[in-house]
C-alpha positions as CSV (number, residue, x, y, z in Angstrom):
1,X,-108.6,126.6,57.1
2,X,-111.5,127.1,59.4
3,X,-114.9,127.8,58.1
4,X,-115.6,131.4,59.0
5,X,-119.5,130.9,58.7
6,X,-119.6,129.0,61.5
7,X,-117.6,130.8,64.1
8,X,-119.5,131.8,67.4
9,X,-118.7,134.3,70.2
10,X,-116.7,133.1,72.7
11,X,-114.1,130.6,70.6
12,X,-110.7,131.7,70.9
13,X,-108.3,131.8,67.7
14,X,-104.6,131.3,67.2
15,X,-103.4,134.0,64.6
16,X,-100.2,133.3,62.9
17,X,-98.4,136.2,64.9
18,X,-98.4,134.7,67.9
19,X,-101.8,136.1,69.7
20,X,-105.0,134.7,70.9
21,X,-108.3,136.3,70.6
22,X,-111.4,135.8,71.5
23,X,-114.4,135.7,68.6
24,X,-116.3,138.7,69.5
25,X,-118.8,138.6,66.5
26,X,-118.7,137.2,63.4
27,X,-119.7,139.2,60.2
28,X,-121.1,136.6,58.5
29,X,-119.3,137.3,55.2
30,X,-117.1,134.0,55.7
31,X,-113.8,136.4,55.8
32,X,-114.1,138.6,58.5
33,X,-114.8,138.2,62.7
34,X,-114.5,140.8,65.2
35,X,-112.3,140.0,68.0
36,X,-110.3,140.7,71.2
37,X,-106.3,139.9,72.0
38,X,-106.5,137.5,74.8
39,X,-102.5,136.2,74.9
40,X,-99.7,138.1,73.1
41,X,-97.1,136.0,73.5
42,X,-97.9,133.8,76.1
43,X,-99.0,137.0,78.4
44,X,-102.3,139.1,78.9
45,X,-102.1,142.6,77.3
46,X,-102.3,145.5,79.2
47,X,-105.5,147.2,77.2
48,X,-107.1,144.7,75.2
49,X,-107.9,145.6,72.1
50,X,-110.5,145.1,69.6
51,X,-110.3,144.7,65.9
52,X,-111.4,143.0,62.8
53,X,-109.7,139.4,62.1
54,X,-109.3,138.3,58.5
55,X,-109.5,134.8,57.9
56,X,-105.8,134.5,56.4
57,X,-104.5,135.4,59.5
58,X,-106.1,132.5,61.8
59,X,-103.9,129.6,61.9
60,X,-106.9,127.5,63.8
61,X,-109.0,127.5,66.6
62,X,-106.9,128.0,70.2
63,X,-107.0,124.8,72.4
64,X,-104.9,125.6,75.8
């Protein structure tokens, strides 16, 4: 599991449904970041959105 602390803006996350987002801003509570879908399923979304990512969703940081 990643260490939330230390995530920055910028670093991109897999989640465990398939997406990638981009850190947005991290909450500094070690559970929660704020984010934006980058990749659904390969493929940019229409209307990105942004929402609050909790840590047991993130399967690790995206490297592609």
């Amino acid at each position: 599991m990643l260490d939330f602390m230390h995530l920055v803006p910028t670093q991109k996350l897999s989640l465990q449904d398939g997406r990638v987002v981009e850190v947005l801003e991290n909450m500094g509570d070690g559970m929660w970041v704020r984010g934006r879908t980058l990749l659904v399923d390969g493929q940019a979304p229409e209307a990105p959105d942004d929402e609050l990512i909790h840590c047991e969703e993130v399967m690790g940081l995206y490297e592609g």
